[in-house]
C-alpha positions as CSV (number, residue, x, y, z in Angstrom):
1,X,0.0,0.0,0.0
2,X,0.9,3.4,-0.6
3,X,1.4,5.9,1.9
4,X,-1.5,8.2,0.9
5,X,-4.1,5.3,0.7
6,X,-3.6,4.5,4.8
7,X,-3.9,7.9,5.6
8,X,-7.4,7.8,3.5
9,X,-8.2,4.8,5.3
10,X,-7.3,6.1,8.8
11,X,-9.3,9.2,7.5
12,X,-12.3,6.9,7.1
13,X,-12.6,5.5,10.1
14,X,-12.2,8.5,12.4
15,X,-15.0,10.0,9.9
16,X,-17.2,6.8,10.3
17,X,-16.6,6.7,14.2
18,X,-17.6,10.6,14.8
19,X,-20.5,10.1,12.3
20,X,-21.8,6.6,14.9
21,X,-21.3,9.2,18.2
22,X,-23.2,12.2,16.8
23,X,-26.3,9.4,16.0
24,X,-26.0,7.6,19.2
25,X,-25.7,11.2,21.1
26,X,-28.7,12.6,19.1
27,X,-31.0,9.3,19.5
28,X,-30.6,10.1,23.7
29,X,-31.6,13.4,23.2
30,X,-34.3,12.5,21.1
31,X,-35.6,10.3,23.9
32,X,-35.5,12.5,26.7
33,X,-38.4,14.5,24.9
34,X,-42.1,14.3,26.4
35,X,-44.3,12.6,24.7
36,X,-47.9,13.8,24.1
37,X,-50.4,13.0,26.0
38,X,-52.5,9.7,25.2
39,X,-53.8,6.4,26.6
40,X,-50.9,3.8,27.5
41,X,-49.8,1.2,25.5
42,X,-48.6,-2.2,26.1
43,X,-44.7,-2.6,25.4
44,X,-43.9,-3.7,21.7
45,X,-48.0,-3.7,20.0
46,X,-48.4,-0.5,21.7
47,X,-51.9,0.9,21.4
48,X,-53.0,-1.8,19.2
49,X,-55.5,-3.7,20.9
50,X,-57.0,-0.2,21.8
51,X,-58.3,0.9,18.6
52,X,-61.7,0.4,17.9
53,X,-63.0,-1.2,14.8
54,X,-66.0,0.2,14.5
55,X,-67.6,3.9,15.8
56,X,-64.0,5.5,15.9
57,X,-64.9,8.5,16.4
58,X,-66.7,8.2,19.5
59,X,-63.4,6.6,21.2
60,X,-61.4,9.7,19.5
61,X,-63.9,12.3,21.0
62,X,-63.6,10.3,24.2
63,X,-59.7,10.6,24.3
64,X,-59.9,14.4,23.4
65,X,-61.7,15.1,26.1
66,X,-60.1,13.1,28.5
67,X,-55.9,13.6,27.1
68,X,-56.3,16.4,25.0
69,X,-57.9,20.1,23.9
């Protein structure tokens, strides 16, 4: 190998490891945010099983009322 070609390589990886830490450091920022207010869901489905399948509306008017504006 050449001598410029390890300096591109060593180049690389410094790139590649500063571009891993600003995503790792902006994903536990993005975390810390609140969420909005809403009914709680179950870990992994989430709110699925609470989602009606018929008369939506009337649960979504109920949830207003009760979580939001």
């Amino acid at each position: 190998m050449d001598l410029p070609s390890i300096y591109f390589l060593d180049l690389s990886v410094v790139v590649l490891c500063l571009i891993v830490l600003l995503v790792i450091r902006n994903q536990r920022f993005a975390s810390r945010l609140p969420l909005p207010p809403g009914p709680k869901g179950m870990p992994i489905v989430g709110n699925m099983f609470d989602i009606p399948k018929q008369f939506q509306w009337v649960t979504y008017a109920a949830w207003a009322k009760e979580y939001g504006r």
